[in-house]
Each structure stands twice: as structure tokens, then as C-alpha cells.
C-alpha positions in Angstrom: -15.4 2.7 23.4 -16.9 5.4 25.4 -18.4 7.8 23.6 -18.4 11.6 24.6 -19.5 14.9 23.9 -18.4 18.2 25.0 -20.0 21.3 25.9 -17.9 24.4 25.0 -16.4 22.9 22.6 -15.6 26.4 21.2 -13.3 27.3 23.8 -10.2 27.0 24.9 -10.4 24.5 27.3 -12.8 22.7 25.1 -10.5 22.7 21.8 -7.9 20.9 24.5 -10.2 18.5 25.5 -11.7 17.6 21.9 -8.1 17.1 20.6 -6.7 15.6 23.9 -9.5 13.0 24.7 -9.9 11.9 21.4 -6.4 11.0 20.8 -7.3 8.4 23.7 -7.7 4.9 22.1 -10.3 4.2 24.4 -12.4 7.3 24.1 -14.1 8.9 21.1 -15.6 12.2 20.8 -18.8 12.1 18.7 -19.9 15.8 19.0 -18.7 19.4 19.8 -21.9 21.9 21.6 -21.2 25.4 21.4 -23.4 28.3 20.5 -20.3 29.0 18.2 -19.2 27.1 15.7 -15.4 25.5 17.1 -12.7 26.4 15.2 -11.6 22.8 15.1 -13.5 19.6 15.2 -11.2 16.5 15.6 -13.6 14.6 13.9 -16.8 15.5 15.9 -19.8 16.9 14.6 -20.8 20.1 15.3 -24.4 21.1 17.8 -25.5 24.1 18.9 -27.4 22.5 21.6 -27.5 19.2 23.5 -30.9 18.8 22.3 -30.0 18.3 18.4 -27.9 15.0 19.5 -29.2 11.7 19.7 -29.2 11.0 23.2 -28.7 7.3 22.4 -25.6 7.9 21.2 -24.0 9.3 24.1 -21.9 7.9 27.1 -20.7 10.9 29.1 -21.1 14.7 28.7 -18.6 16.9 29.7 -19.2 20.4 30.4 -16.5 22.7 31.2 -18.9 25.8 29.8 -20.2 28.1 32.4 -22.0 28.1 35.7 -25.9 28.3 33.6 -24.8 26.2 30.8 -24.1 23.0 33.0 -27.6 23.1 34.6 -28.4 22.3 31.0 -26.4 19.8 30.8 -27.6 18.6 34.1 -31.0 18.5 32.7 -30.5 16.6 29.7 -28.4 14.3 31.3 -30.5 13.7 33.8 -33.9 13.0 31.4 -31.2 10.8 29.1 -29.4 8.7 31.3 -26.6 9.6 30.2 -23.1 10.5 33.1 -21.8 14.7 33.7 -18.6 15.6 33.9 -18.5 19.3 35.2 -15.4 21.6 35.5 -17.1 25.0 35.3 -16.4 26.8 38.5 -18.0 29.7 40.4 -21.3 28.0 40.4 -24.3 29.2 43.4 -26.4 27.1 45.6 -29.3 26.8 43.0 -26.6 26.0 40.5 -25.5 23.2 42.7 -28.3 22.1 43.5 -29.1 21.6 40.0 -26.4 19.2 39.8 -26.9 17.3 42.7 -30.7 16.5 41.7 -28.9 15.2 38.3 -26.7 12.9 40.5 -29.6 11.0 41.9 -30.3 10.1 38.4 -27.1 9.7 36.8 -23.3 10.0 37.5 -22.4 13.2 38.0 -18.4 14.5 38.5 -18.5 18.0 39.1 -14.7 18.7 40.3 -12.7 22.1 41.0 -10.1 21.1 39.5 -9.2 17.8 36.9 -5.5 17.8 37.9 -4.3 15.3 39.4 -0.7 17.7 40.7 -3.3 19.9 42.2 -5.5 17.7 43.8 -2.3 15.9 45.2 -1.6 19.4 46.5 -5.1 19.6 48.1 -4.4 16.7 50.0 -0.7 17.1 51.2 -2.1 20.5 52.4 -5.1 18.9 54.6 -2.8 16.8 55.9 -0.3 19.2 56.9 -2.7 22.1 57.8 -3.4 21.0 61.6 0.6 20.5 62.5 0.9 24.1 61.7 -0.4 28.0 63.7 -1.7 29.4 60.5 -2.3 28.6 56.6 -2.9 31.1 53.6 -4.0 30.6 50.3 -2.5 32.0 47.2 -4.2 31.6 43.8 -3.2 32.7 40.4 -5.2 33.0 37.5 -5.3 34.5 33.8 -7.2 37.9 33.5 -9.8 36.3 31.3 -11.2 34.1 34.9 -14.7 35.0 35.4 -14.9 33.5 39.3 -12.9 34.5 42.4 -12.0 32.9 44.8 -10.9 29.9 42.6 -13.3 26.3 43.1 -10.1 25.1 43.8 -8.6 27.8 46.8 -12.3 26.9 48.2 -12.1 23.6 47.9 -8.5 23.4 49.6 -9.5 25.6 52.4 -12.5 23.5 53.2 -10.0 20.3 53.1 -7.8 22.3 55.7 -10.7 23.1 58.0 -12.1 19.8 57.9 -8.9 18.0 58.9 -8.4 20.7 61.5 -11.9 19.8 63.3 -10.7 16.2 63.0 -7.6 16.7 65.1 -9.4 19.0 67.6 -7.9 21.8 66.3 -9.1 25.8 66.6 -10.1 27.3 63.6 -7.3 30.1 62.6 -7.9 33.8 63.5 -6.9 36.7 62.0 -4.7 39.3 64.5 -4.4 41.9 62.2 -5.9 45.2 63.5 -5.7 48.0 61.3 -6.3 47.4 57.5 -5.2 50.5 55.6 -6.7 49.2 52.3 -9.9 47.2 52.6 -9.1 42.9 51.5 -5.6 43.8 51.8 -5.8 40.8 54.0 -7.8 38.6 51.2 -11.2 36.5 51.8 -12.3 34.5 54.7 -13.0 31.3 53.5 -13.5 27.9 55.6 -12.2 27.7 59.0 -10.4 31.0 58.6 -8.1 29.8 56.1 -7.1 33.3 54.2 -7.4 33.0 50.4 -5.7 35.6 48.2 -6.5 36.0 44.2 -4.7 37.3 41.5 -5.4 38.0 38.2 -3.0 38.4 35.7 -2.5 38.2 31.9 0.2 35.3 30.7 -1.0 33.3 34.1 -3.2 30.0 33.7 -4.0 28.4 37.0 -1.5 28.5 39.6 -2.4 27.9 43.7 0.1 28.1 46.7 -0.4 26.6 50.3 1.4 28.4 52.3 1.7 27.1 56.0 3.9 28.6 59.1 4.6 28.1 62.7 7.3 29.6 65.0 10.7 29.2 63.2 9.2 26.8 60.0 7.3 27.7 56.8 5.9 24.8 54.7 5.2 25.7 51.0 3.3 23.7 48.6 2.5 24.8 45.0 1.0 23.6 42.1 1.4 25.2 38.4 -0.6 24.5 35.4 1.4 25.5 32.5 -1.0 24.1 30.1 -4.6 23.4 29.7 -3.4 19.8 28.8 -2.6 18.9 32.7 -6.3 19.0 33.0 -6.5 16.0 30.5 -5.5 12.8 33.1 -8.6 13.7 35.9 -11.4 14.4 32.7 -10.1 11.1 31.4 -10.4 9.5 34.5 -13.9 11.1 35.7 -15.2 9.7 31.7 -13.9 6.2 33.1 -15.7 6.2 36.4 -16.6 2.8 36.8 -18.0 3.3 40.5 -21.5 3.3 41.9 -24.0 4.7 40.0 -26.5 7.0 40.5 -23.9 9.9 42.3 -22.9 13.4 43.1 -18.8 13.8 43.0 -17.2 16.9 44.2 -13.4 15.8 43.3 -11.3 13.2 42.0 -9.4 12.5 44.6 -11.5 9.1 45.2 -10.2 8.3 41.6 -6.5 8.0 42.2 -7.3 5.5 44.2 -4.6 2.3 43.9 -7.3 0.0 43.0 -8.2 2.1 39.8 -11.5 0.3 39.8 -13.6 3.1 39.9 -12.1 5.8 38.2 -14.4 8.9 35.9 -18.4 8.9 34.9 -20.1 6.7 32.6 -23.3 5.1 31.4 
């Protein structure tokens, strides 16, 4: 039984995760960390702070509070030996950082994004992107999203650009000459993939792919209805059974046939 506590456990995403996880026969979450009390605890305890928990009693952490409250988590995993799980978003270099110098101690699974439709979408995309003249980004978010870009429109257009530069292919330009409105024609992110937010109230987390040549358009989309499609990747990152000290950046490696290593923990 792996045991696992979760950082943020007073919001939304953490409520899912407390009552999703711990329905898990093979999981069990021991403690809730908030600097408000959760509305629910599924049986956890409740924590203010990592540091009123017996570290001992910990397998895996997992963290889906905010950019400066997993470099926290970071710390105290990495002084306690004990696995990260990340899905906070918008983080900066020294944030990063922060996580990376965790992963040399400990595992560490800092992902954009823990669905598994998405980062299926991610891939069909890199895989696609170089057969096609140009590729724009669409993401889709509730107004209550903090970051933008999305870790996950970022993370797909570094995909694309990498798999272009493997098949020798030119990084995409932008034609346009005359912008009446400044960003009309969105962000510039990784090989000059164009990356368009929106933020809108009733939305969750929605990204489109959206590739074209001559005569063809390709379209791939992914929708998250519910905070629960996020449940299948955190359960896998928890199991990660891999190598161990690392740094992670998505669970793609994780649907892996094999299944042998698959989530983060001690």
C-alpha cells in the first residue's frame, strides 16, 4: 500500500484527487496539506504544512498547489526521501530548478498535464507536425487559470519543434504583415508553433492541434470535461516503479506497454 499525501488538498483539484486516489485499493491517502482547512477529508488527516507530518510515514507527495508551494514540497521531499508528484503549471527557471535539484535526490514527476487523452494528443501531434506547412495551437481554459500559455500548449509545441528538427524540417514562420490588434496572432512559442489562449468561465482544460497544408487540414483535440480524467496519469506517476533518483517532465514514458515503470515512489 502506497501511502500519499496531498498538497492543496483544499482545492478543487485536490478534493478530486483525495476522493479519486483513495478509492484506489492499492493507494491510501494519509494526509490532506492546505493552509485551509479541506472541506472534505476522505479519511485523511488534516496539516497545514508538510512539516507537521511524520515524514516516515510517507511514500509519495503530490502537489498540484501553485508554482512557490511545490518548491516546498521539493524541499521536504528532497531532505525526506520521500517521491514528488507535480501538476502545478506556470512555474519559472528558479522554480524548475528547484525541482530538478529535488530529482537528483528523489523521484520527482513534474508533468503538464496527468491525462493520458491529452498526452496521446501531444504525441499524435509530434508525429504529424513535420508532414504538414504549418501548425497552431488552441488552448481553452476556465477563467479562474492563473498561467498562460497552458504547461501543456508549451509542452506540445516543444514536441512539434523537436520532431520537426529530427526530420530536417524548417521551423514555421509567420507571413502575416499587418496586425491591427497587437497578439491577434497569439504567442510564439517553440519552433514557431503559434499558441492561442482562452479564457472562459464553464471551460476546464481543453487544447486543439490544428495542422494544415495545401488542400488538407488535420485536427486533433483533447477535452477534459472533468477534473477526474486527470486521475489515471497521478495514479500512474504514484506507481512509478522506474529508476530512482529522477527529474520527469511527462508521462508519456509511463504508458509504456511494459507497464513496469509507471508513477513516483519511495
Amino acid at each position: 500500500m502506497t501511502s500519499l499525501v496531498i498538497v492543496g488538498g483544499a482545492g478543487r483539484m485536490g478534493q478530486s484527487l483525495a476522493e479519486g486516489l483513495g478509492a484506489l485499493d492499492d493507494l491510501r491517502v494519509v494526509a490532506l496539506v492546505d493552509v485551509v482547512h479541506p472541506a472534505e477529508l476522505f479519511g485523511a488527516v488534516y496539516a497545514p504544512s508538510l512539516s507537521d507530518l511524520d515524514a516516515t510515514l510517507v511514500d509519495v507527495v503530490v502537489d498540484f498547489s501553485s508554482p512557490s508551494g511545490v518548491v516546498t514540497s521539493a524541499s521536504w521531499c528532497a531532505d525526506h526521501g520521500v517521491a514528488l508528484v507535480v501538476g502545478a503549471t506556470g512555474l519559472s527557471e528558479s522554480e524548475r530548478a528547484a525541482l530538478e535539484r529535488a530529482g537528483e535526490k528523489v523521484a520527482v514527476i513534474a508533468a503538464a498535464n496527468f491525462s493520458v487523452g491529452a498526452v496521446l494528443a501531444e504525441q499524435f501531434a509530434a508525429t504529424a507536425a513535420a508532414f504538414f506547412d504549418g501548425v497552431e495551437i488552441v488552448e481553452l481554459h476556465h477563467d479562474a487559470k492563473a498561467d498562460a500559455p497552458s504547461g501543456t500548449s508549451l509542452a506540445t509545441a516543444a514536441a512539434i519543434a523537436r520532431a520537426r528538427v529530427a526530420r530536417g524540417a524548417a521551423p514555421f514562420v509567420d507571413s502575416t504583415q499587418r496586425r491591427t490588434l497587437d497578439g491577434a496572432r497569439g504567442a510564439s512559442a517553440d519552433g514557431g508553433v503559434r499558441v492561442h489562449s482562452v479564457r472562459l468561465p464553464g471551460l476546464l482544460a481543453h487544447h486543439e492541434i490544428i495542422l494544415a497544408s495545401p488542400g488538407e487540414c488535420l485536427t486533433i483535440r483533447h477535452d477534459s470535461f472533468d477534473r477526474r480524467s486527470f486521475l489515471q496519469g497521478v495514479a500512474l506517476a504514484v506507481r512509478y516503479r522506474g529508476p530512482t533518483p529522477c527529474f520527469l517532465t511527462s508521462i508519456a514514458s509511463l504508458l509504456a506497454p511494459s507497464g513496469g515503470s509507471t508513477g513516483a515512489s519511495r
